[in-house]
C-alpha positions as CSV (number, residue, x, y, z in Angstrom):
1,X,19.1,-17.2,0.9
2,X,22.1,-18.5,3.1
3,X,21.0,-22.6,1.8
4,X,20.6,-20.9,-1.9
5,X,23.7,-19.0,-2.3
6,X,26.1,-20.7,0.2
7,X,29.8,-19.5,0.9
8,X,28.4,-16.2,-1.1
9,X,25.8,-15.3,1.7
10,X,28.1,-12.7,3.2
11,X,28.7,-11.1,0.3
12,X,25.0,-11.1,-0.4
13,X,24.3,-9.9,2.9
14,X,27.1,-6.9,2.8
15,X,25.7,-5.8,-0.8
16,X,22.3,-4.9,1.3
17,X,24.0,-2.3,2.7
18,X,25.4,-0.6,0.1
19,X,23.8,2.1,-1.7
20,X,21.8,0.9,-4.5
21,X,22.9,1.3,-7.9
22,X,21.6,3.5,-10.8
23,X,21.4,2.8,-14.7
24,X,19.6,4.2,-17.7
25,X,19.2,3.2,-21.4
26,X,19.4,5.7,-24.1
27,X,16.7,6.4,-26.5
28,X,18.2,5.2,-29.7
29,X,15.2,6.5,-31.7
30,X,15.9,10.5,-30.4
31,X,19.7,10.3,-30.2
32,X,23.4,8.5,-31.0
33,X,24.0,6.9,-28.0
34,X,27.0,9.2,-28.1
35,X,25.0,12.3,-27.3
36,X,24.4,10.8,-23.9
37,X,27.5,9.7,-23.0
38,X,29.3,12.7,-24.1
39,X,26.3,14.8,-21.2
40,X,26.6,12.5,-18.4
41,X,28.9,10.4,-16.1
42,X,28.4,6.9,-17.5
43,X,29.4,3.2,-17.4
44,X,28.9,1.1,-20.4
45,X,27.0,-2.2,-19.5
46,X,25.9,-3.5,-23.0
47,X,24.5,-1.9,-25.9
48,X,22.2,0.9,-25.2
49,X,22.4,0.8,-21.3
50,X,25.0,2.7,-18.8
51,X,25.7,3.2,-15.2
52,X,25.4,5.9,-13.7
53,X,29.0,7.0,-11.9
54,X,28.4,10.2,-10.9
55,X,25.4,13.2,-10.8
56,X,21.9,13.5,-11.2
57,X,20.7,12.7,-14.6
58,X,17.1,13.9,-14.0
59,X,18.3,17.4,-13.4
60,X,19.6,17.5,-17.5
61,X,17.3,18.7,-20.1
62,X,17.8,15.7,-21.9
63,X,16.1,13.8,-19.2
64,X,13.2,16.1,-19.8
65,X,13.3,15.5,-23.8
66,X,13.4,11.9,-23.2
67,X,16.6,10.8,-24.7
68,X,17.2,8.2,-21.3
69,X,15.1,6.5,-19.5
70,X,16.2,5.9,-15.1
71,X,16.0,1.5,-15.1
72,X,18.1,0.0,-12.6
73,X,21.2,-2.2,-14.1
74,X,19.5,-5.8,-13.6
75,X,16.1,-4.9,-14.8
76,X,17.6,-3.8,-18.7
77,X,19.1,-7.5,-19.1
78,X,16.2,-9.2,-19.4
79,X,15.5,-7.0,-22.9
80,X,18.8,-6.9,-24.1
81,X,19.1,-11.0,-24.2
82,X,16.0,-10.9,-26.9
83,X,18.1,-9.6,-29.9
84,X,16.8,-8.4,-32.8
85,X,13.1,-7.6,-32.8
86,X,13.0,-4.7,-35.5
87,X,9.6,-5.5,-37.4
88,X,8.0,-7.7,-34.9
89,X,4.8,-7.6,-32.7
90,X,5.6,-7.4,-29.5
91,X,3.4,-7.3,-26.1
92,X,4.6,-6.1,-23.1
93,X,1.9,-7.7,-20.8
94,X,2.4,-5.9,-17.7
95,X,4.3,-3.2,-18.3
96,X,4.2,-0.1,-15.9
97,X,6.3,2.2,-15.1
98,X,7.3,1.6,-18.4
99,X,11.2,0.7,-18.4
100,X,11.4,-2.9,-20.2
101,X,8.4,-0.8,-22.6
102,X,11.0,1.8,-23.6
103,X,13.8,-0.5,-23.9
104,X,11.6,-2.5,-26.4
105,X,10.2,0.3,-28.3
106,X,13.6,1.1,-28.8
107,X,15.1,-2.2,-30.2
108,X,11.9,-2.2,-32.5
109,X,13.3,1.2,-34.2
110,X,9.9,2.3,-35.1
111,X,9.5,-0.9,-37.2
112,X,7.1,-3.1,-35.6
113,X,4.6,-2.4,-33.2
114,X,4.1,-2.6,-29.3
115,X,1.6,-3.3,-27.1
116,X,2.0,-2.2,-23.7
117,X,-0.3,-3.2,-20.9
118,X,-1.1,-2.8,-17.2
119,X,-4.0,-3.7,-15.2
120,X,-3.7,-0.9,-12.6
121,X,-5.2,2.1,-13.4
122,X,-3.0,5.0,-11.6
123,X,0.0,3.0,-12.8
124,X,-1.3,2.5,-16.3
125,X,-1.1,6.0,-16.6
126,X,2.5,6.4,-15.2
127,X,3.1,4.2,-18.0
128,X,1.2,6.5,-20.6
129,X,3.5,9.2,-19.3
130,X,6.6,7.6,-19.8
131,X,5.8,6.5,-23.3
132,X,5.0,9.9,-24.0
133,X,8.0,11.7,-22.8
134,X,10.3,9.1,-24.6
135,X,8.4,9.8,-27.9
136,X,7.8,6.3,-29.7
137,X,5.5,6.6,-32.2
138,X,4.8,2.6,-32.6
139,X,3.3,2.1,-29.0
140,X,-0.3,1.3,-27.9
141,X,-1.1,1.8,-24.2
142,X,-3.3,-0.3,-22.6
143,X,-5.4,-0.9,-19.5
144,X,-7.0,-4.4,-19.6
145,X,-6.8,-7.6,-17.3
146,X,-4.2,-10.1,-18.9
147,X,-7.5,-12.1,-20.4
148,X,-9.1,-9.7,-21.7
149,X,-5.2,-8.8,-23.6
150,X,-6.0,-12.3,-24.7
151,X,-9.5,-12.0,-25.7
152,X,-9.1,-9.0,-27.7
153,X,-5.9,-9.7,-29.7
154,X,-5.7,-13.6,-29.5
155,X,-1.9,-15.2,-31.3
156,X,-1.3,-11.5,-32.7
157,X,2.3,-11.8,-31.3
158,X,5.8,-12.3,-32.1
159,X,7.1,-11.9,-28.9
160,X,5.8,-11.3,-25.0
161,X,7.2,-10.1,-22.3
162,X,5.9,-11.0,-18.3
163,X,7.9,-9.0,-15.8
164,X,5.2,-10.4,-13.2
165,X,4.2,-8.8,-10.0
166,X,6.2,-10.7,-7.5
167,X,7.5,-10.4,-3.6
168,X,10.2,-7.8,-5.2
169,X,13.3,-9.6,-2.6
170,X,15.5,-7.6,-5.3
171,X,13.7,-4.1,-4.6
172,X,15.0,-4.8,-1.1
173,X,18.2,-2.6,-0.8
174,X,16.5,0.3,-3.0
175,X,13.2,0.2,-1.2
176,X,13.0,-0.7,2.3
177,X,9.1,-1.0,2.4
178,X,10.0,-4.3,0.2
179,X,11.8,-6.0,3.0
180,X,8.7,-4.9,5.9
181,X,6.1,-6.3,3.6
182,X,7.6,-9.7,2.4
183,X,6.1,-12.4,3.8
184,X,6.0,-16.2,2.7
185,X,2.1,-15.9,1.7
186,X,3.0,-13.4,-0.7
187,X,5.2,-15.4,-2.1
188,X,2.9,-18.1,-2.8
189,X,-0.1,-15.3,-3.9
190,X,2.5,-14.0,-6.1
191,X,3.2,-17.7,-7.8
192,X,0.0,-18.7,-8.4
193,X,-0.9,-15.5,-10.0
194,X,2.1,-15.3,-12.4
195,X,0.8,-18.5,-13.7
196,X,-2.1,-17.2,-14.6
197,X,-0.6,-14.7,-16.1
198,X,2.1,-17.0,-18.1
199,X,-1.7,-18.5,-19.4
200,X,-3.1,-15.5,-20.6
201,X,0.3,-14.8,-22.2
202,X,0.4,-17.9,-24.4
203,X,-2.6,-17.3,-25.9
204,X,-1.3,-14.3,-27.3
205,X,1.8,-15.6,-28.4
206,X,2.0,-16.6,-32.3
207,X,3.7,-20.8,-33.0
208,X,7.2,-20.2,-32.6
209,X,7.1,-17.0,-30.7
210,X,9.2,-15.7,-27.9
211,X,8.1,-15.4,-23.9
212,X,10.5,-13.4,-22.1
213,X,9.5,-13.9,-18.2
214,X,11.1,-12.2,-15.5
215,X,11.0,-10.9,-11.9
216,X,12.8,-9.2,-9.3
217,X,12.9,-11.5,-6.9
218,X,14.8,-15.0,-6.0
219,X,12.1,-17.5,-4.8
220,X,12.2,-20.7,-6.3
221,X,8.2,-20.4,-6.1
222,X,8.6,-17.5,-8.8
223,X,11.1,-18.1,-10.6
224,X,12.2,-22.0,-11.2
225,X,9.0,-23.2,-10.5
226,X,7.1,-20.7,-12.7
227,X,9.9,-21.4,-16.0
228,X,9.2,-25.3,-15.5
229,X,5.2,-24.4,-15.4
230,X,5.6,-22.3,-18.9
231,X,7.2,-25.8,-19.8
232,X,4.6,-28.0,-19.0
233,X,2.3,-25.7,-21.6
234,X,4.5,-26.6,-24.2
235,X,7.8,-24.1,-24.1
236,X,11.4,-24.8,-24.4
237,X,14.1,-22.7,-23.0
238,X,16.1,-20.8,-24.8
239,X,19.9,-20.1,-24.1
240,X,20.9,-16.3,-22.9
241,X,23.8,-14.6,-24.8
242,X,26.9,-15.6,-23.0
243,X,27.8,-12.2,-22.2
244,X,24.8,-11.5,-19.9
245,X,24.6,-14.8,-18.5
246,X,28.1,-14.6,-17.5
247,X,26.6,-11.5,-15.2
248,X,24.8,-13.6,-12.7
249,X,23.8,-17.2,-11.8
250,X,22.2,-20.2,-14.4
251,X,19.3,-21.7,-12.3
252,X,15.9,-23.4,-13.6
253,X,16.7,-22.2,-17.7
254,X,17.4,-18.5,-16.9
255,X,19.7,-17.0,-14.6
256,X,19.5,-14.6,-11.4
257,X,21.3,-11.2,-10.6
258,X,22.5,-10.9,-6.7
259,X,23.4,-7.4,-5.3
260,X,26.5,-9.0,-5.1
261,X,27.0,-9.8,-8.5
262,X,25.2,-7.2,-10.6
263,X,22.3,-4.3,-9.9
264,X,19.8,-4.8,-7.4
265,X,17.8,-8.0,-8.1
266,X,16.4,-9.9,-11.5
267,X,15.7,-13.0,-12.2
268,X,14.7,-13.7,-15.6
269,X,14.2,-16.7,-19.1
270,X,13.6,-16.6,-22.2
271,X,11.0,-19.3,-23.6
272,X,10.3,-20.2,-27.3
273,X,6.8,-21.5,-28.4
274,X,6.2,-25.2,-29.9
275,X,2.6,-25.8,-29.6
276,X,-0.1,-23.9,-32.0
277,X,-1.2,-20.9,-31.4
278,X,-4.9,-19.6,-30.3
279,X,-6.6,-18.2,-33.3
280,X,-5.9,-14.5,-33.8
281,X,-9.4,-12.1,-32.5
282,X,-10.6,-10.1,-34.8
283,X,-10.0,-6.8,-34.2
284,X,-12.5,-3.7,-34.3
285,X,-13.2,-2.0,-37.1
286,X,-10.5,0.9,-38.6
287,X,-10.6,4.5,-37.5
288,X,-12.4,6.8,-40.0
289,X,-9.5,9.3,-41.8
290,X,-9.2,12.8,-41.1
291,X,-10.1,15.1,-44.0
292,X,-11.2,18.7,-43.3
293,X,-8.3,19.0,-39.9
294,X,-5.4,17.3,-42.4
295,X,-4.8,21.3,-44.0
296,X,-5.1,22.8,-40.2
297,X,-2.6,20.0,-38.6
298,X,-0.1,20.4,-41.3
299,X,0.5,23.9,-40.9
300,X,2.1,23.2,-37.3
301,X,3.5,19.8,-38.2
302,X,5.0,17.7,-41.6
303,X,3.3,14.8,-41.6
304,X,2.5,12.6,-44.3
305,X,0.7,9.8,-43.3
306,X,-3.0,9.3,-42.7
307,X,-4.2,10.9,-39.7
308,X,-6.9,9.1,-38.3
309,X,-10.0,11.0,-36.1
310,X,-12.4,9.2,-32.7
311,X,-14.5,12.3,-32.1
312,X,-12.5,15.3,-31.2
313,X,-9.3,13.7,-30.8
314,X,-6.7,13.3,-33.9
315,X,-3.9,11.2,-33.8
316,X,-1.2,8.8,-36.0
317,X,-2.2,5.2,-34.7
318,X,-0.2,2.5,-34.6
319,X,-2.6,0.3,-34.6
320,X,-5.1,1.2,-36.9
321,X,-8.3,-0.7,-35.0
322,X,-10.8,1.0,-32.7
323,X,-10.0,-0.1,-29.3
324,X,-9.9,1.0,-25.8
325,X,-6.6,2.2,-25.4
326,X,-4.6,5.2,-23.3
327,X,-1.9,6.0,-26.4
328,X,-2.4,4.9,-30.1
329,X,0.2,6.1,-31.6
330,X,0.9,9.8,-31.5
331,X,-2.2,11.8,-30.2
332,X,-1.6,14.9,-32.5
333,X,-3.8,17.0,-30.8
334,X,-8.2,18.0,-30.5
335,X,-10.2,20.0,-32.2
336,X,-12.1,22.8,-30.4
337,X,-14.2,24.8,-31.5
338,X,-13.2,24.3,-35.0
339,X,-9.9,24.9,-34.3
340,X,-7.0,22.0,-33.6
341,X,-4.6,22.3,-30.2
342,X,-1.6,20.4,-30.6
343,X,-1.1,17.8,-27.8
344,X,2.0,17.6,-25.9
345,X,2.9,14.0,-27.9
346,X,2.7,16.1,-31.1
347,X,5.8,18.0,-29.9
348,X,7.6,14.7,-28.1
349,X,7.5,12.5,-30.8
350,X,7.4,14.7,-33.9
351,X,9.1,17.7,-32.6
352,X,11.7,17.8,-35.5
353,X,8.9,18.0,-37.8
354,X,7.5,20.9,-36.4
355,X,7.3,24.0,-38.6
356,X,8.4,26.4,-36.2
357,X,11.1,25.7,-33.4
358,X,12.5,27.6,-30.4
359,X,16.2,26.4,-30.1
360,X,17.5,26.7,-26.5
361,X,21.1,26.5,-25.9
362,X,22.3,23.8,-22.8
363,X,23.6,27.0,-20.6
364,X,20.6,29.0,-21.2
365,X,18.3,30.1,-18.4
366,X,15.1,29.9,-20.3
367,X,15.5,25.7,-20.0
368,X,14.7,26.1,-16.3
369,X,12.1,29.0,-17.2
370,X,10.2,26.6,-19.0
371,X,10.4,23.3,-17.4
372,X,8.6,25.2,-14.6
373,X,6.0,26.5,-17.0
374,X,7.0,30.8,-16.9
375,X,6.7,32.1,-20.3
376,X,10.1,32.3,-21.8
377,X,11.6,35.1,-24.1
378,X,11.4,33.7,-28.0
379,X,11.1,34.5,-31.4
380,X,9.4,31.5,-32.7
381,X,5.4,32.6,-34.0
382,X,2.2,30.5,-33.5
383,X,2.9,26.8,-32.2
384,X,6.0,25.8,-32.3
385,X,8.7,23.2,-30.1
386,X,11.1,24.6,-27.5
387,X,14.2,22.3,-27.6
388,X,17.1,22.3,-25.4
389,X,20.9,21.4,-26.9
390,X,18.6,20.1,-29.8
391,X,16.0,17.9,-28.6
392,X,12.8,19.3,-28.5
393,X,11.5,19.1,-24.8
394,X,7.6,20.2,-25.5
395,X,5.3,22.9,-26.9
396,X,4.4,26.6,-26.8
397,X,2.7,29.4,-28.2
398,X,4.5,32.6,-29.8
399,X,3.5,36.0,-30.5
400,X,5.2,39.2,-29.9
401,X,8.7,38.3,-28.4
402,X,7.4,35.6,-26.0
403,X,6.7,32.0,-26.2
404,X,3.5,31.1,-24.2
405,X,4.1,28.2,-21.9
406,X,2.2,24.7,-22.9
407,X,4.6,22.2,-20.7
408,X,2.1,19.9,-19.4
409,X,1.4,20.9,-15.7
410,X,1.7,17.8,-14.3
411,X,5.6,17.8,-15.7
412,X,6.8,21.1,-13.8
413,X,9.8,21.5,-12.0
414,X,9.9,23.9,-9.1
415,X,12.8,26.2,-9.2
416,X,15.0,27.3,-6.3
């Protein structure tokens, strides 16, 4: 660091012990960006994504209704340079927890469709999580090695995003453990296998399409020498917008963020496509419709379009092909013993749509209530949303005077 950054090394080294810095991008789908900024103590950055100056945005019921999602300042450039991708398919190709995910699904304004993936189970389903709370309707979740991504959807897309697995040198201030594992054979692990990543990547990638590759860390090994790889397979780089390369350092086509200049840590290019692309797979065959459950599922919910059934489980897909997947779409709910329970997605993503609605003020108690799962006091009969300030934050039950608690249990917040 001292030969690669020079007369800035102290800085560098003084920004390390510093507290690290927190940012979130609003939901644009659920809310005016306004709504946020008007709850909580922001920065504007660019676009979509703040700073946060002061408080704990977690602790507000908006956090809960998924109107932000917690990314760390650095790590929402990389999206933001791509533009306009309304319409477009886009794969995320490893994507967990989910924060470049939301930040897509969000440019894509429900136009368009995403493809999120991650190979590791337990984090794949952080991811699912995430997706879910947020409320995108246009997202498939996967869990798949990058070749079998390729294998299964071949040149299907517009654009793809790698934020590889790497030595994380930027996750260094905000999580020590980073720093005590680093070693130089990680680094070189890390390299080789962001390759083969950047392989499986480019055959999913349409002729002209867009690679968006990034990391948070700063070895040449990783970054540079990764970018001129993508090159030798036939990529040219692309130029940043001006007013987020003017945030960090141009190295190797794309640029790095310092703790010193900006956020934590983030390296990241953008790479367009100029040799053919593999031949698209052929997907599986289309989900059957449901028929008999459409009259049942429309008495909770106003939905129009065509509601597609895989056994038991009903749902809106956005991708409508039969394939192993953790989210396709909205998951509307099952059907159990011949009757259909609304998921918790019904309410996330389609919660204005819902027939009946508990309507929580900001200041009222019952928010707390029923973020830790108590029955709240309510009006609202049968299934129905419970939103807070507006924005619906999940589901319930209601019959005489109370609203029976269906807040997934693994979503809970102890009180006191």
């Amino acid at each position: 660091m001292r030969a690669t950054l020079g007369a800035e090394f102290g800085a560098y080294l003084s920004a390390l012990g510093e507290p690290p810095e927190k940012g979130l991008h609003i939901n644009t789908v659920k809310c005016d960006e306004a709504v946020v900024d008007e709850a909580l103590d922001l920065e504007k950055i660019l676009g979509n994504c703040r700073r946060v100056k002061n408080g704990a945005p977690t602790r507000h019921p908006f956090y809960a209704a998924g109107l932000y999602y917690m990314q760390e300042p650095s790590a929402m450039l990389p999206v933001l340079s791509l533009g306009d991708i309304t319409g477009l398919n886009v794969l995320d190709m490893c994507a967990a927890p989910g924060g470049k995910s939301s930040q897509l699904a969000a440019k894509l304004a429900e136009r368009g469709l995403l493809v999120s993936n991650e190979v590791e189970v337990g984090r794949a389903l952080v991811l699912r999580e995430n997706i879910v709370r947020m409320g995108y309707k246009n997202v498939v979740v996967t869990n798949m090695r990058p070749n079998v991504v390729a294998d299964t959807f071949g040149g299907f897309f517009d654009v793809a995003v790698v934020d590889a697995p790497c030595s994380g040198e930027g996750m260094m201030r905000k999580e020590p453990e980073a720093a005590r594992s680093w070693s130089e054979a990680t680094v070189k692990a890390c390299a080789t296998r962001q390759k083969e990543i950047l392989v499986c990547a480019d055959r999913c990638l349409k002729e002209g399409g867009i690679l968006l590759y990034s990391t948070c860390t700063f070895s040449e090994e990783e970054d540079e020498e990764v970018v001129a790889f993508a090159e030798s397979m036939g990529y040219s780089v692309m130029e940043i917008p001006k007013e987020i390369s003017a945030l960090g350092r141009t190295c190797g086509g794309g640029i790095k963020l310092y703790p010193h200049l900006f956020g934590e840590g983030q390296f990241f290019c953008l790479l367009r496509k100029n040799s053919a692309a593999s031949r698209a797979a052929r997907l599986k065959k289309p989900y059957c419709n449901a028929v008999s459950e459409v009259s049942e599922i429309r008495k909770i919910v106003d939905v129009s379009e065509n509601i597609a059934r895989k056994n038991d489980i009903l749902f809106l897909p956005a991708l409508n092909f039969d394939l192993p997947c953790l989210v396709n779409g909205v998951l509307l709910g099952r059907m159990e013993k011949g009757r259909f329970v609304p998921s918790h997605q019904l309410f996330t993503a389609l919660g204005n749509q819902v027939r009946e609605r508990e309507d929580l003020p900001l200041d009222d108690e019952r928010i707390a209530e029923y973020l830790a799962g108590e029955e709240i006091k309510g009006t609202a009969k049968g299934f129905c949303a419970v939103s807070a300030g507006g924005y619906v934050l999940g589901g319930g039950k209601g019959s005489g005077g109370v609203i029976k608690n269906h807040y997934p249990k693994s979503l809970r917040e102890r009180r006191g």
